[in-house]
N, C-alpha and C positions, 0 to 999 in steps of 0.2 A: 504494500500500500504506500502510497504519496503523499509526503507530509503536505502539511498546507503552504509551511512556508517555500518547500519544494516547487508549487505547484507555481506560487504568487513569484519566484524568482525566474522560472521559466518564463513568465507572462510578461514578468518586467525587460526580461533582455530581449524579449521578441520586438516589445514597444521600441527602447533601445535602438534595434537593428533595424526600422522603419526610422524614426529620428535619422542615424546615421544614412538612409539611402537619400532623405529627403535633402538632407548639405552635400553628400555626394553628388547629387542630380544639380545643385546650384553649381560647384565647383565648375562640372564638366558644363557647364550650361546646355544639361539636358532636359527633359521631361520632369516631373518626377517620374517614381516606380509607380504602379499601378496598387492600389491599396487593398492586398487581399486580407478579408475579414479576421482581424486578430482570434485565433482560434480561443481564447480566455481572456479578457481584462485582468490586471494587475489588483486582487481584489482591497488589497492596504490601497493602493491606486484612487481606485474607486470608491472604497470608504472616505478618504480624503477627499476627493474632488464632492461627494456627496454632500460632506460636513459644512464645508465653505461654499457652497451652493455657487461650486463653479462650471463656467461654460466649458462646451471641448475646447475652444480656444486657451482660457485659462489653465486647462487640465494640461495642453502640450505642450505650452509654455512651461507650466513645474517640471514635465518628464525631459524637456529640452534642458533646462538648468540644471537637474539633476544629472544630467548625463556626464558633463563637463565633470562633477565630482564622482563620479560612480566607473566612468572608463575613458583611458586616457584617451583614446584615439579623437573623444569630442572638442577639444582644445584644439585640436589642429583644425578639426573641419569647421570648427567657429569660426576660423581663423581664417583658413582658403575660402569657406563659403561669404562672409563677409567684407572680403579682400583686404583686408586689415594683418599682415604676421602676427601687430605686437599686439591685436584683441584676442585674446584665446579664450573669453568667454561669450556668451551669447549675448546679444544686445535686444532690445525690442523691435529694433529695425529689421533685424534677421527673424526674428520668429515674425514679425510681420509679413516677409518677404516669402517664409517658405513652408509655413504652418496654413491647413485649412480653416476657413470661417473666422479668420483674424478679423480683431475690430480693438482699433482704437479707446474704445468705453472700459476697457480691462484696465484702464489705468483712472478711472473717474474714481472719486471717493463715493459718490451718490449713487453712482451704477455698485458698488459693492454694497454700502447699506440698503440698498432694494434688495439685492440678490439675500440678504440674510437676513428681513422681513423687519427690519428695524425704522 
């Protein structure tokens, strides 16, 4: 049997390895990849994103910054995808640029106190 956290660290490096095709596809100024259905969400992932009643935008912005601490290889593709060497971390401009359903409002303080019914 599969522990859980087994199951949620699979889920996580799958997210991960989309992340990484989606700066690869900037670098080479290709397409993206084509988005096949993550076979599980990241369920810590999705409790989190649930908690803070954030958008999928929000949600791959986290797994984007997370990435940078979590495997080195994300440092670099910050870095080529945003054409910057010495930025090796993610900027908003970049998840702007190569995350789906990006919007600007993820940075409003108003747009977050709605999102958490306050």
């Amino acid at each position: 049997m599969t522990s859980p956290a087994a199951v949620n660290q699979r889920a996580l490096t799958a997210e991960l390895d989309r992340f990484a095709g989606l700066l690869t596809a900037r670098v080479d100024g290709a397409e993206p990849p084509e988005q096949a259905p993550a076979p599980q969400r990241p369920e810590a992932l999705e409790t989190l994103a649930d908690a803070f009643a954030l958008s999928s935008f929000e949600r791959d912005v986290l797994v984007l910054c997370s990435g940078v601490e979590l495997e080195a290889r994300f440092a670099a593709l910050c870095a080529a995808a945003g054409g910057d060497e010495h930025q090796r971390r993610p900027t908003f401009g970049l998840a702007l640029a190569v995350l789906e359903d990006a919007h600007w409002s993820a940075l409003a303080p108003a747009a977050r106190a709605t999102s958490l019914g306050t």
